[in-house]
C-alpha positions as CSV (number, residue, x, y, z in Angstrom):
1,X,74.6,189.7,160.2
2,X,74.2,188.7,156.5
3,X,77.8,189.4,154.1
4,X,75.9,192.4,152.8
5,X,74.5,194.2,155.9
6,X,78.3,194.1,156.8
7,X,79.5,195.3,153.7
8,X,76.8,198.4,154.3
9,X,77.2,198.9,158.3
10,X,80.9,199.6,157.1
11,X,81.3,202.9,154.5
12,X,85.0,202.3,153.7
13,X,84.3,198.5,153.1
14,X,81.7,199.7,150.9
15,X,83.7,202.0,149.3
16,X,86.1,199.8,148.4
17,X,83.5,197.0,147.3
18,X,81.2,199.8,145.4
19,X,84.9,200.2,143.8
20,X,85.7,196.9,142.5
21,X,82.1,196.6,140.7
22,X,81.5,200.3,139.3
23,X,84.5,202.7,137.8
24,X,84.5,205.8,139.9
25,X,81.8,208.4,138.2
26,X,80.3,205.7,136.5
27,X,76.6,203.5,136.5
28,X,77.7,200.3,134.4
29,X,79.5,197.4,136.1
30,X,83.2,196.6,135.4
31,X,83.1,193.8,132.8
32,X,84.5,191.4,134.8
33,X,80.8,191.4,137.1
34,X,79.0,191.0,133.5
35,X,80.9,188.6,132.6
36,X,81.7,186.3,135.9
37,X,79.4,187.4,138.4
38,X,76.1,188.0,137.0
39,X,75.1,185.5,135.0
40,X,75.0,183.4,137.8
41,X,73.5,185.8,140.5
42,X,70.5,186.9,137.7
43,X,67.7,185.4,136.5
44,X,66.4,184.6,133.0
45,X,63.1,182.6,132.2
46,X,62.8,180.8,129.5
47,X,62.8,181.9,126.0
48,X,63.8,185.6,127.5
49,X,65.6,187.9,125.1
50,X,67.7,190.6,125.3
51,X,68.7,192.4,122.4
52,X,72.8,192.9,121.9
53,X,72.0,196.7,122.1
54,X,71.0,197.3,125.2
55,X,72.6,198.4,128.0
56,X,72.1,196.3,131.4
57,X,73.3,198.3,134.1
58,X,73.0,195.3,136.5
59,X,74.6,194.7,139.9
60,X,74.9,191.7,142.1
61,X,73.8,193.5,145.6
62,X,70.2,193.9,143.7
63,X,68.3,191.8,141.7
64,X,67.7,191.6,138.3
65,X,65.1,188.6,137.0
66,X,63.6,188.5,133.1
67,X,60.2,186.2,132.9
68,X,60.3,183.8,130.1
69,X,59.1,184.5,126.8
70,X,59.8,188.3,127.9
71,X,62.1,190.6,125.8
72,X,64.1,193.7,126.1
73,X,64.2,195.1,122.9
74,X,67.7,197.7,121.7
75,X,68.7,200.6,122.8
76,X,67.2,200.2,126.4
77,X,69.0,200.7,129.6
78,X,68.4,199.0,132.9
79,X,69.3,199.6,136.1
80,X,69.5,197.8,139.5
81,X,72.0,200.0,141.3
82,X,69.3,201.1,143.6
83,X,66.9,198.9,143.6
84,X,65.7,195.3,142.0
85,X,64.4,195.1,138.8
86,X,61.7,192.3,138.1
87,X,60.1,191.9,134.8
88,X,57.4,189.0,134.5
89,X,56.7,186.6,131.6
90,X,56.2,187.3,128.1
91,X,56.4,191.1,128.9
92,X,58.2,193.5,126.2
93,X,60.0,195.9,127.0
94,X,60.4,198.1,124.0
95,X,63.4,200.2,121.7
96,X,64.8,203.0,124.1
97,X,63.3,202.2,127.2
98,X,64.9,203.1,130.2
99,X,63.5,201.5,133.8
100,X,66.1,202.3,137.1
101,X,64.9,200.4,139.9
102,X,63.1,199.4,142.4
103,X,60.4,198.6,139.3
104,X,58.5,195.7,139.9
105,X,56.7,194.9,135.9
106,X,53.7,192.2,135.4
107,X,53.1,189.2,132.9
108,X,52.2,190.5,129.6
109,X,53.0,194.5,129.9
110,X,53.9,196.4,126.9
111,X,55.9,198.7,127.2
112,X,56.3,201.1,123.7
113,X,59.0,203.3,122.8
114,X,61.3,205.8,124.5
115,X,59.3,205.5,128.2
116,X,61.2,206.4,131.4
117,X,60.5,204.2,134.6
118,X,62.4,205.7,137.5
119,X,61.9,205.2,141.2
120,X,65.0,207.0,141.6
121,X,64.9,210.9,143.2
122,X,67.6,213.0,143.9
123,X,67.5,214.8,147.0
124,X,68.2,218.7,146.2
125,X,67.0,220.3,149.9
126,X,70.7,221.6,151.3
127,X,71.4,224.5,149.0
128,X,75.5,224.5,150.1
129,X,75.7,220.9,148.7
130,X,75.8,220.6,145.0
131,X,72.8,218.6,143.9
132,X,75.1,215.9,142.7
133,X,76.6,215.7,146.3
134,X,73.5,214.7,147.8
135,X,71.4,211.4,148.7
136,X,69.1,209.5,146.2
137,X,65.7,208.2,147.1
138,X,63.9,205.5,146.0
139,X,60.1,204.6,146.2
140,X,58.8,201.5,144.6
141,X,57.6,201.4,140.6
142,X,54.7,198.4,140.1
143,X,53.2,197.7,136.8
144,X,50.7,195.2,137.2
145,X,50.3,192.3,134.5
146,X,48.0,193.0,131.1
147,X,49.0,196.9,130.9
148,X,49.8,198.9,128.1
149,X,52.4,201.5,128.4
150,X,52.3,203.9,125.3
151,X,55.4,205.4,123.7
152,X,57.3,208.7,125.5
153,X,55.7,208.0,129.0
154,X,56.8,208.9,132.5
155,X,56.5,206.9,135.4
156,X,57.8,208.4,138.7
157,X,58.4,206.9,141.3
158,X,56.3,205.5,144.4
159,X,53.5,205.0,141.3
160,X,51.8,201.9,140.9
161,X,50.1,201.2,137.8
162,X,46.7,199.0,138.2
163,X,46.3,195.3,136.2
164,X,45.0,196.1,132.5
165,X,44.8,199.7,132.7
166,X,46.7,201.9,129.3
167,X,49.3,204.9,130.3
168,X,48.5,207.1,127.0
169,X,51.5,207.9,125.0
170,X,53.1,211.1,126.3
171,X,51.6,211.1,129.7
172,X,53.7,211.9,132.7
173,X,52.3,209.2,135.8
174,X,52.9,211.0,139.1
175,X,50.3,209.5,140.9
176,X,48.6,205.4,140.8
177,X,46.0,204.5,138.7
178,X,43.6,202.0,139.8
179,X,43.2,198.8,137.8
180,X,41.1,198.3,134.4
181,X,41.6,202.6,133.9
182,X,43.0,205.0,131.1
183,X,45.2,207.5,132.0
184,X,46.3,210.3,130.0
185,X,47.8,213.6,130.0
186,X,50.7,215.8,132.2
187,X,50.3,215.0,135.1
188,X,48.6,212.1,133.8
189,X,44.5,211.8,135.0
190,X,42.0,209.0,134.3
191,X,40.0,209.4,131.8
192,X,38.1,206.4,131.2
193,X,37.5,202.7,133.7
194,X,36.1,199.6,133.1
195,X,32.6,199.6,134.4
196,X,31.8,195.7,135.0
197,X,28.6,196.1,135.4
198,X,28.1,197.9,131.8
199,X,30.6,195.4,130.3
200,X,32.4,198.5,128.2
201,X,35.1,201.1,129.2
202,X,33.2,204.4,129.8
203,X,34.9,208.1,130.4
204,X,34.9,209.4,134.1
């Protein structure tokens, strides 16, 4: 049994643990994990930027990798706390993003302004136990490389967008969208696909 399967098989050593890396009531690590621990347990490609105002919520029991030539532009937050985060190369990440894993993102995505990328639920079914009180669950986030994520998106989780396909700004992704497609709208739909045959993008 692996350090961590031990560490999770036993709920007061990962109390404690959870403890030494996260203040109580809180989702960013203690400073002494940003500062000692992580930059040796994360990866960063090459020419990868992240900008001094963004807030990297980053733990070492998940990963956290940044493709080279990809940045992550102010004001974003990311977090690993449930799940990796993997960002591919020469990917942006745009102002105000905020992705909370498991999120899986391509080579060469865009991701505009203000978008939300959680694969993180809250389960709310007991009605005696204050939301708060109760489990998370997670289902996997994939962006697929060459897509275009428009400003003021949601992704929710279990979704996986298609290689080269556009989220329209706005739209609210609660189900996949196949590759080379345009979705749009809340919920979003497709409204347009690559026909390969006609060589053009044409409205469904």
């Amino acid at each position: 049994m692996s350090l961590k399967e031990k560490i999770k098989s036993n709920p007061s050593l990962k109390a404690f643990v959870h403890r030494m890396l996260i203040p109580k009531g809180e989702a960013r690590p203690r400073l002494w994990v940003k500062a000692v621990v992580n930059p040796f347990l994360h990866k960063r490609g090459k020419g990868s930027t992240i900008r001094s105002r963004s807030r990297l919520d980053v733990l070492p029991f998940n990963k956290f990798e940044l493709g080279a030539g990809s940045t992550i532009e102010d004001f974003c937050t990311i977090n690993n706390g449930v799940g990796d985060v993997i960002i591919g190369d020469n990917s942006l990440i745009g102002m105000g993003n905020v992705i909370i894993g498991p999120v899986t993102i391509g080579n060469n995505v865009i991701f505009a302004q203000n978008i939300v990328a959680s694969a993180l639920n809250h389960v709310y079914t007991d009605i005696n136990v204050p939301i708060v009180d109760q489990p998370v669950i997670t289902a996997p986030i994939i962006i697929e490389d060459d897509c275009w994520i428009a400003a003021n998106a949601v992704i929710t989780s279990g979704v996986t967008i298609g290689k080269h396909s556009v989220v329209a700004g706005g739209a609210v992704v609660t189900k996949s969208v196949p590759p080379y497609s345009v979705a749009a709208g809340n919920p979003a739909k497709i409204i347009k696909q690559y026909d390969f045959d006609k060589k053009e993008w044409v409205r469904v």
